[in-house]
C-alpha positions, 0 to 999 in steps of 0.5 A: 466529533460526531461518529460519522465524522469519525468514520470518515477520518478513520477510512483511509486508515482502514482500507490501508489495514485491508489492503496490507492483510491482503498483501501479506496473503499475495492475494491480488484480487482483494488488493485490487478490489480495494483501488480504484480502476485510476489508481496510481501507485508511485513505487519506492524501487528502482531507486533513487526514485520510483516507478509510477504504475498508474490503473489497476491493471497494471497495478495488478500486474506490478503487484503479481511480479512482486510476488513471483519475484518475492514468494515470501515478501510480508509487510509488518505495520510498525504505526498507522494513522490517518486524517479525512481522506489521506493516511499514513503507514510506517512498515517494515518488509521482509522476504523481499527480492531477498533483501536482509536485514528487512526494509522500513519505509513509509506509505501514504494513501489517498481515498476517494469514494471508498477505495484508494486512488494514490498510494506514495511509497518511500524506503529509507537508505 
């Protein structure tokens, strides 16, 4: 496989990795320097099924009321891997809206021009 083809494979992976360093920083502007201004991110609460936050300002805006709501909210990546423009997280929460024991669930992403476009969230239970 040639390294240009390499990288294109491995960039969805990447932008995911940044965007969870990011996240465990609460720092909002680098999650949102990294989405596109038409991202849709399809949350896995409430449950059963989710919430859509679709542009990145409400995004941005769903993002900080996590962090309000959960001043001590961190995503541990437990696997990672990726295929062209799609990749896939398994991770576990902790800190969230004071949730014990820690949620483990499943992110897939979706890169288009070098940012992520969609973000699907799952949680088991």
């Amino acid at each position: 496989m040639s390294p240009i083809r390499m990288v294109k494979i491995e960039s969805a992976s990447r932008l995911a990795i940044k965007l969870n360093r990011s996240f465990n920083l609460h720092n909002v502007d680098g999650m949102s320097n990294l989405i596109s201004a038409d991202c849709i991110l399809e949350d896995h609460s409430p449950a059963p099924i989710g919430v859509i936050h679709s542009g990145i300002e409400t995004i941005t805006r769903h993002w900080n009321d996590l962090f309000t709501r959960s001043p001590q909210v961190h995503q541990e990546i437990e696997h990672i891997f990726g295929m062209g423009d799609r990749c896939v997280m398994r991770w576990k929460l902790t800190g969230y809206e004071g949730s014990d024991p820690p949620l483990k669930g499943v992110d897939i992403y979706q890169v288009r021009n070098d940012l992520i476009s969609q973000i699907w969230s799952y949680v088991k239970g």
